[in-house]
Legacy VTK file of the C-alpha trace (Angstrom):
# vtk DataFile Version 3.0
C-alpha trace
ASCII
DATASET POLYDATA
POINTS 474 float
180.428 -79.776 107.271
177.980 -78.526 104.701
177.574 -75.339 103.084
175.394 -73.804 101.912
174.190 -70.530 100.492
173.950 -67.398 102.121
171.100 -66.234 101.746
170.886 -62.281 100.413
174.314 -61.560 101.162
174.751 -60.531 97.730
172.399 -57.132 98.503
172.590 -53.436 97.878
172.568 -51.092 101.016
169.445 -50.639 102.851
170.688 -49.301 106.466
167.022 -49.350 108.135
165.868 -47.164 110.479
167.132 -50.020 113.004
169.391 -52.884 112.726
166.349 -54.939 114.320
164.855 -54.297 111.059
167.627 -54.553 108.560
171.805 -54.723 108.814
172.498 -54.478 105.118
175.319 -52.418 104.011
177.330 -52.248 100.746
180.460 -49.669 101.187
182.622 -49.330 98.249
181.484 -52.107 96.592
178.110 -52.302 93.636
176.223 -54.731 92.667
176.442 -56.311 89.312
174.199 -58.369 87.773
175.690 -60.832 85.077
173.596 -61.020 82.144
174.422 -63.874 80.661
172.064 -66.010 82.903
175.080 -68.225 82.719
177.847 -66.791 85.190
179.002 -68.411 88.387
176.335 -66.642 90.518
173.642 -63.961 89.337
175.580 -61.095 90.307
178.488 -59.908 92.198
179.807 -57.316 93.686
182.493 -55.375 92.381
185.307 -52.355 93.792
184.549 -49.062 93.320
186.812 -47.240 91.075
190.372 -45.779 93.151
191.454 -41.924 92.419
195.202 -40.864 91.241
196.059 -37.074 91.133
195.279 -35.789 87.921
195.390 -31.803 88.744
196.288 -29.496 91.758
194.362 -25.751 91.407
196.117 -22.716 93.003
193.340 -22.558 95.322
190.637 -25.084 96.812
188.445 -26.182 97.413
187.474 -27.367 94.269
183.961 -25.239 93.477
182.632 -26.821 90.469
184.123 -27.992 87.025
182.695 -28.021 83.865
184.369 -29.568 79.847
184.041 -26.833 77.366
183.535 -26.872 73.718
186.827 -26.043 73.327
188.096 -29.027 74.504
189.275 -27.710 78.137
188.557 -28.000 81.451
187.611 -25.430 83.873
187.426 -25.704 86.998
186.673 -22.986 90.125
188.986 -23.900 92.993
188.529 -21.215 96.095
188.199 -17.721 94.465
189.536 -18.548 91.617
188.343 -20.220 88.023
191.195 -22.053 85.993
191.880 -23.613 82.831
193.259 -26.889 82.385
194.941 -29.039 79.797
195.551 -32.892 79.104
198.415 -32.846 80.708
196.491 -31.481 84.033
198.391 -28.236 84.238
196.042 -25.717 85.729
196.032 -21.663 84.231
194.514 -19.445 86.659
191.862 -16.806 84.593
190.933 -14.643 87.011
189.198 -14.284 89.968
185.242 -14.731 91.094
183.080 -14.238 93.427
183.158 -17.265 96.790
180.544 -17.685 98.760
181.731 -21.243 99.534
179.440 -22.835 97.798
179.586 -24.999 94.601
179.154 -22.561 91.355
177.332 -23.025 88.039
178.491 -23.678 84.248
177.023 -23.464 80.771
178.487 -23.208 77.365
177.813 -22.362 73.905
179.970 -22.506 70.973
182.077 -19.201 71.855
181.406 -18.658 75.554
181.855 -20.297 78.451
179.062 -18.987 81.647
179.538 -19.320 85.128
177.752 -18.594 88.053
179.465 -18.011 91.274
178.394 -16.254 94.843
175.526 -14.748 92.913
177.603 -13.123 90.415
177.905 -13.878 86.402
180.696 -14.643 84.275
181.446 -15.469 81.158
184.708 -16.335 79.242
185.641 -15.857 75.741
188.469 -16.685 73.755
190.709 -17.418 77.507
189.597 -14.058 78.558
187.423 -14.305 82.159
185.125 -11.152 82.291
182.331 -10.422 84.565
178.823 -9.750 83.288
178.322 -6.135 83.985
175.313 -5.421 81.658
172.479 -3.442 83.714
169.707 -6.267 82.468
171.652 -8.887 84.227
169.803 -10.203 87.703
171.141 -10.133 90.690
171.659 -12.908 92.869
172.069 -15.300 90.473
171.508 -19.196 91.200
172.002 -21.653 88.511
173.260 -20.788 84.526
171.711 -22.876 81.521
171.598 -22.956 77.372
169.740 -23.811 75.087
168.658 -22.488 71.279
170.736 -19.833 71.679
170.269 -18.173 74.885
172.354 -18.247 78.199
169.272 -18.886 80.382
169.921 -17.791 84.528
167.454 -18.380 87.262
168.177 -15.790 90.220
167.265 -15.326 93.646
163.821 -12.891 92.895
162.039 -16.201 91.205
162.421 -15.129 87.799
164.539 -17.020 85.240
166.167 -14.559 82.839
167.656 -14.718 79.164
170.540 -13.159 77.195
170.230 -11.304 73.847
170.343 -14.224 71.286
174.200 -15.675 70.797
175.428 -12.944 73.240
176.011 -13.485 76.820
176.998 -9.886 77.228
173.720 -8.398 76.594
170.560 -8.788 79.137
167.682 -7.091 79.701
165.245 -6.754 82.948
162.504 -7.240 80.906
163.238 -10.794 79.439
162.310 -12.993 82.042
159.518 -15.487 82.824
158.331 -17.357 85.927
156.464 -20.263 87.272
152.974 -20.563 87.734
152.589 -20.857 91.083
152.945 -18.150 94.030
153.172 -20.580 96.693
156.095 -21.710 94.745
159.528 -20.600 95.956
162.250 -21.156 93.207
165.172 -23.198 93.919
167.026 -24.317 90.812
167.012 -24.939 87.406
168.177 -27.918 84.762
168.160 -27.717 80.657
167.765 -31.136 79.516
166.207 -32.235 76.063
165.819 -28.020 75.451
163.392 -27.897 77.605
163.874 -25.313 80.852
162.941 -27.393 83.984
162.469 -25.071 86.908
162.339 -26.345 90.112
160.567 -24.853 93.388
160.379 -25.927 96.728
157.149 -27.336 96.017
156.705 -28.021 91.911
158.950 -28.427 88.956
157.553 -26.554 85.681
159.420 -27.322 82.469
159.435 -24.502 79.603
159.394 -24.936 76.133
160.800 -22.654 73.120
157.772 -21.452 71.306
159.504 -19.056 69.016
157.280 -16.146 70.737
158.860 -12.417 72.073
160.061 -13.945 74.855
160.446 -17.559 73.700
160.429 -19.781 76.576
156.587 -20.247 77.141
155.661 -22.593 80.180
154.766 -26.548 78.663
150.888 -27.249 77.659
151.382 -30.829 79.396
151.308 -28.873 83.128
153.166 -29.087 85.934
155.172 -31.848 87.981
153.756 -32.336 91.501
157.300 -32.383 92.993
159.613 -29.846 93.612
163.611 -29.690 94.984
165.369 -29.587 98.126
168.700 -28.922 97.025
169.555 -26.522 94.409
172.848 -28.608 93.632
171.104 -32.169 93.353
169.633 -32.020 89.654
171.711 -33.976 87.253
170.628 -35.306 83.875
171.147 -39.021 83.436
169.904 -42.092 81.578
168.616 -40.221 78.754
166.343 -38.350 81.840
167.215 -36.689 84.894
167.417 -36.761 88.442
166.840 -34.818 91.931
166.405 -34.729 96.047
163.112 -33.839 95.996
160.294 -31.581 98.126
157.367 -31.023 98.203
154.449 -29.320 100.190
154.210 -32.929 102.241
157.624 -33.073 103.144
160.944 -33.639 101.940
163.735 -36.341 101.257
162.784 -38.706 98.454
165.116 -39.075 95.420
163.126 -39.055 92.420
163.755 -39.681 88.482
161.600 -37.775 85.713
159.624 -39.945 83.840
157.473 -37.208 82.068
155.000 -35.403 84.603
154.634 -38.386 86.876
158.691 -38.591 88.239
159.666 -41.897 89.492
160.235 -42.143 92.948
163.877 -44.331 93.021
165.166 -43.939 96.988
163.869 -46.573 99.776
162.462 -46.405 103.068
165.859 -46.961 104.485
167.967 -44.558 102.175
164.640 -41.660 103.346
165.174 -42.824 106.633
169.027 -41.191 106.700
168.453 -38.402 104.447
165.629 -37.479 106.560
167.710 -37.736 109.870
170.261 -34.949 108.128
170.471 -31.691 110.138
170.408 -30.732 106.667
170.196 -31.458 103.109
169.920 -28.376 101.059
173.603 -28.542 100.334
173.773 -31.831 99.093
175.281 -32.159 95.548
174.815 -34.547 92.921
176.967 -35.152 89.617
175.832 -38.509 87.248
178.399 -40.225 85.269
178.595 -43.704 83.234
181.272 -46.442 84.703
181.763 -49.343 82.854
178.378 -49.902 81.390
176.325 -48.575 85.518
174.749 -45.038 85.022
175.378 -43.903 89.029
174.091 -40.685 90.382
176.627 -40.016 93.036
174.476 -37.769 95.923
176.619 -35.944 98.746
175.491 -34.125 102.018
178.300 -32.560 103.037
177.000 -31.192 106.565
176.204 -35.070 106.979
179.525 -36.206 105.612
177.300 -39.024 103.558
177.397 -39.991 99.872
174.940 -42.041 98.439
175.214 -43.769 94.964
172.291 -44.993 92.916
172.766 -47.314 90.218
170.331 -47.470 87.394
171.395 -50.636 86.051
170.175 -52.252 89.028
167.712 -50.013 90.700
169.733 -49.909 93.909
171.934 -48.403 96.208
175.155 -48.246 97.832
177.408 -46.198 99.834
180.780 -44.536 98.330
182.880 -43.311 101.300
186.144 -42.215 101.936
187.882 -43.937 105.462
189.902 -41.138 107.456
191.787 -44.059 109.381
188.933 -44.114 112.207
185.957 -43.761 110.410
183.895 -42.819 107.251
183.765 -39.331 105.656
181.620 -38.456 102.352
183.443 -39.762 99.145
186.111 -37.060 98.537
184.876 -36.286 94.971
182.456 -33.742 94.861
182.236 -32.844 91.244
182.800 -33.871 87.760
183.801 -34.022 84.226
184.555 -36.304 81.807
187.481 -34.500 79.673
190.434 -36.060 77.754
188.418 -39.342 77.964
188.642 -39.083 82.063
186.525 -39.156 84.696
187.267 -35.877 86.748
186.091 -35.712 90.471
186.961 -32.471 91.838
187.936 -32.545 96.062
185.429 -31.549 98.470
188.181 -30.115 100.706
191.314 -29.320 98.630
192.163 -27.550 95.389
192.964 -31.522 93.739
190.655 -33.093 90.993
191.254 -36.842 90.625
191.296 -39.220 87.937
188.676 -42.514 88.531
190.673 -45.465 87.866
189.648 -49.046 87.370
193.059 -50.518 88.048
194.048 -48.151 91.009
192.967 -49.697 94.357
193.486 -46.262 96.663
192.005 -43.065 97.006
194.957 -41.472 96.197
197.293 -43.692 98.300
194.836 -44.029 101.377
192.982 -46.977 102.106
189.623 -47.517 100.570
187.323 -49.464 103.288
185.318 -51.732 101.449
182.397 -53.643 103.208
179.616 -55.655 103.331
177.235 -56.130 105.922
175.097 -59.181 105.529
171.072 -59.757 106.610
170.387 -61.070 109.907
170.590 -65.046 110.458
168.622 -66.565 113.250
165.228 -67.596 111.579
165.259 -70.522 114.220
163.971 -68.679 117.126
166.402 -70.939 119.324
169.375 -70.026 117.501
172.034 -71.739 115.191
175.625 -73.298 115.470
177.736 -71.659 113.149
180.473 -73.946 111.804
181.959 -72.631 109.121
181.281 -69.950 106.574
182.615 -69.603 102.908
182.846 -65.906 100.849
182.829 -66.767 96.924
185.613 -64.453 95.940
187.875 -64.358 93.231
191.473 -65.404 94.388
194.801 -65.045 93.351
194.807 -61.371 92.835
197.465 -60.735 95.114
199.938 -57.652 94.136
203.767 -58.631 93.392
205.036 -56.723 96.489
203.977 -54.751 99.733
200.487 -54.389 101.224
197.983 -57.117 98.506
200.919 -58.797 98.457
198.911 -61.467 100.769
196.019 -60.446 100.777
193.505 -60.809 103.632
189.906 -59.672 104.659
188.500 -59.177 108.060
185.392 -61.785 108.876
183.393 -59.832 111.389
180.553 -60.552 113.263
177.466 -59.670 116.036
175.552 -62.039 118.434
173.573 -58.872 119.336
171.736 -58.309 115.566
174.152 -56.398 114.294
174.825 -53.570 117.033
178.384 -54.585 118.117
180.995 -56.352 116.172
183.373 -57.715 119.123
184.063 -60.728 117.090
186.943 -60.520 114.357
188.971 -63.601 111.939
191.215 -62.924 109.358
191.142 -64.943 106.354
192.927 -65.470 102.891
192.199 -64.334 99.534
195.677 -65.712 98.309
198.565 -64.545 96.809
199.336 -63.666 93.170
198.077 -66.412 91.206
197.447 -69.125 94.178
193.453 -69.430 92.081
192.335 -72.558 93.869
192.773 -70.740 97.770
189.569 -71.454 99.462
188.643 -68.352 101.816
186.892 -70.043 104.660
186.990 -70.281 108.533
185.592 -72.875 110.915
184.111 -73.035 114.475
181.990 -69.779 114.629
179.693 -70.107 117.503
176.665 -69.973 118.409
173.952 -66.796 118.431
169.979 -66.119 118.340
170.633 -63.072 116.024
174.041 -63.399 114.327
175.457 -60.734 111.653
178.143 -60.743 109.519
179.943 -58.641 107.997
183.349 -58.775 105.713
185.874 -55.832 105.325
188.297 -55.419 102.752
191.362 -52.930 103.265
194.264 -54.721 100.927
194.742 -52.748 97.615
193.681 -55.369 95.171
190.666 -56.010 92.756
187.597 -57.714 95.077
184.938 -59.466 93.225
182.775 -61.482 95.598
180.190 -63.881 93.803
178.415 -64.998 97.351
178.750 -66.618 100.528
178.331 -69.928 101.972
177.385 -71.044 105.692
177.169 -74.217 107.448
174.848 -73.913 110.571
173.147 -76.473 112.882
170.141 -75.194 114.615
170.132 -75.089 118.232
167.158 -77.461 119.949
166.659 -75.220 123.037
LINES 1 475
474 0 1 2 3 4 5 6 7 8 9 10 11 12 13 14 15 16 17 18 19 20 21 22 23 24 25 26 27 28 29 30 31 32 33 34 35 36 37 38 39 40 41 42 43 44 45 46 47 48 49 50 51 52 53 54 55 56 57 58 59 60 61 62 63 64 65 66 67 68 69 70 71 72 73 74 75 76 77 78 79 80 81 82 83 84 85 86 87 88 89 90 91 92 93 94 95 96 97 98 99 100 101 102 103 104 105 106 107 108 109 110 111 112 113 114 115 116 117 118 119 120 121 122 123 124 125 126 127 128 129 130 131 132 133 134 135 136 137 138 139 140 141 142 143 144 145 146 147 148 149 150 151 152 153 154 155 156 157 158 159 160 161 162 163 164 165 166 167 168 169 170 171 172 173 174 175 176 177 178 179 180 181 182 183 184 185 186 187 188 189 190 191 192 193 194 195 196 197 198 199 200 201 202 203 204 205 206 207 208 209 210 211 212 213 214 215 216 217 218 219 220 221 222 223 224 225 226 227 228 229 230 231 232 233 234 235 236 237 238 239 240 241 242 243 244 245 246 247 248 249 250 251 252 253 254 255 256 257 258 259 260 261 262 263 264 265 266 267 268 269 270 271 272 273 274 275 276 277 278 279 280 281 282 283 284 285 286 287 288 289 290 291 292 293 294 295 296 297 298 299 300 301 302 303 304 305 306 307 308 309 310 311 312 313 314 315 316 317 318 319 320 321 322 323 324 325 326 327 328 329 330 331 332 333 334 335 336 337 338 339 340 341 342 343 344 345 346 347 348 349 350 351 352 353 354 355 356 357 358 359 360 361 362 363 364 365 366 367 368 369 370 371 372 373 374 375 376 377 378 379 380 381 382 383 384 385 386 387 388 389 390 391 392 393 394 395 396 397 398 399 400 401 402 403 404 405 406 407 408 409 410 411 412 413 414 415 416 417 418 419 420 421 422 423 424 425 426 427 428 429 430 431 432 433 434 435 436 437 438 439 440 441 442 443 444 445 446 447 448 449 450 451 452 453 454 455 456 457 458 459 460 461 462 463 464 465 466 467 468 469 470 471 472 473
């Protein structure tokens, strides 16, 4: 029997708009690329970081969260906006406004600004106080900084500013807006002190001119490209990023690259968001693991989360398995405080820690997966004798489940629309390092998918696949 490579099995996600087209999925698992040029395979793919408790709020869900200058964390779980330490002990402040929906932070070097159900906030010295001044708008959206100023975009279309260093003071008349009256405003990002304000249709940024009312709209114009989800902005990779609209339509994830934004979804990653009853709630946080920048996009009426990874200009899915079937990944917003990566729960008051050596979401199984290409070039089909995955053994645990660790080899004789076929095969046990996982005597099939699924607690690095296959003469 010989083997030989699989070809694309190591592959991001790219769930077409059919499995006739495409069958490639990557759950819980990203790609790496080794860049040495000099590694046992070009890339691999690699587990997606488990969660451990690091927090319980009074109340949840968790709303937002946000790592202050002061060297805390806050966090809005429910109705309520806490405070907490190292140690993850949580200090309610007060209460706030709940509409549900996630809320808005910015700081400065004294205050702390929130946003929440349309209402403002601001919190000084541990003290939570609502913004009461008569200049402040109502039906707030998003809060920003920057030179000074607490910056808020509200509901009406204009974006309005504090009194210089005081988030107290705010007057009607200090406000600008974007040039466009087709425009309808959606949200708004600060990044590199520029105001980027983002319609359903364009995206104007603002610069600080030093005039009466110092944010004056850019001399460079206008990007072409405007949001469809006033939660899906997040700065990134020295730029930043956004679910997109436009006056052609909606659904493309782009990254700015000046005033000509990079489109970075696929046909197949449009395809889904697309097919959403809805996106405008989807929410986006960005944060750096282990050398990937990821923007980690949730639709939380489509219980999907898609993760994009700069570092190799791809995707893959980061889900969270119920026992029956996926959910969205459970984090739904971050912080990095106390040299942690915070994710705060989509449906409870918890915020969990990422871990690189935890293999769980929190004790509950994490579902890995990959679902290969189609094989069946040969238009007679193939006899498939053995098949080979290219993972790294021996990482069994001491005791219970990992102990022995196993992986489910799955696969489809109908191009990848059932998956009535199932083998379990070894990874071996704590420090067996020359186990071979492999299985013989596959079958036959026109249109044959794979698929491998990984539910033992243990770290999976896969560096390929191998097949052996005869084709079939008629």
């Amino acid at each position: 029997m010989k083997l030989a490579p699989f070809p694309g099995f190591l592959s991001p996600s790219y769930p077409a708009q059919s499995v006739f087209l495409d069958s490639s999925r990557t759950v819980n698992f990203y790609l790496e690329q080794i860049e040495s040029g000099s590694g046992r395979s070009p890339a691999a793919l690699i587990w997606t970081p488990g969660k451990i408790l690091f927090s319980t709020l009074g109340a949840g869900p968790v709303r937002g969260q946000f790592t202050a200058p002061d060297g805390f964390l806050y966090a809005v779980g429910g109705s309520n906006l806490y405070r907490v330490n190292a140690a993850g002990t949580a200090t309610s402040l007060g209460s706030v406004g709940n509409d549900n929906r996630p809320v808005s932070f910015a700081a400065s070097a004294t205050d702390i600004g929130i946003i929440s159900a349309g209402l403002g906030y601001y919190v000084r010295g541990g003290v939570l106080t609502q913004i009461t001044s008569a200049g402040f708008p109502p039906n707030a959206l998003k809060i920003g900084y920057s030179d000074g100023y607490f910056i808020v975009l509200a509901a009406d279309g204009y974006f309005y500013i504090s009194a210089l260093r005081d988030i107290t003071s705010w007057s009607a008349l200090d406000r600008g807006t974007v040039e466009s009256s087709a425009n309808t405003q959606v949200t708004m990002l600060i990044d590199h002190r520029e105001v980027a304000i983002f319609g359903d249709k364009i995206t104007q940024l603002f610069d600080d001119t030093g005039a009466e009312f110092p944010f004056e709209p850019s001399p460079a114009g206008i990007i072409q490209v405007g949001c469809a989800a006033r939660f899906s902005p997040a700065r990134l990779d020295n730029s930043f990023f956004w679910l997109g609209a436009d006056e052609h339509g909606q659904g493309v994830v782009w990254r700015a690259q000046g005033y000509s934004p990079k489109r970075v979804s696929n046909h197949a990653i449009e395809y889904a968001i697309q097919n959403y009853a809805r996106i405008d709630d989807a929410v986006a946080f960005a944060y750096q693991w282990l050398g990937h920048s990821f923007y980690h996009l949730t639709f939380p009426s489509a219980n999907a989360t898609w993760v994009y990874d700069v570092a190799t200009d791809d995707w893959h899915e980061q889900l969270y398995w119920n026992g029956a079937s996926y959910d969205a990944d459970l984090g739904l917003h971050y912080a990095f405080a106390f040299g942690k990566h915070l994710t705060g729960s989509r449906s409870s008051a918890k915020i969990y820690q990422l871990s690189a050596t935890t293999y769980t979401d929190e004790g509950s199984t994490i579902r890995r997966m990959r679902q290969a290409p189609h094989l069946g070039k040969n238009t007679n089909g193939y006899i498939y004798d053995g098949f080979q995955l290219d993972l790294e053994p021996g990482k069994g645990l001491v005791s219970g489940q990992g102990s022995d660790p196993t992986f489910a080899l799955q696969w489809s004789n109908d191009g990848g629309k059932t998956f009535p076929f199932e083998r379990s095969i070894g990874a071996g046990k704590l420090g067996e390092y020359k186990v071979r996982a492999k299985t013989t005597r596959l079958g036959s099939a026109r249109d044959r998918v794979f698929r491998a699924v990984f539910t033992d607690p243990i770290p999976w690095r896969i560096c390929g696949a191998s097949i052996a296959a005869r084709a079939l003469d008629n």
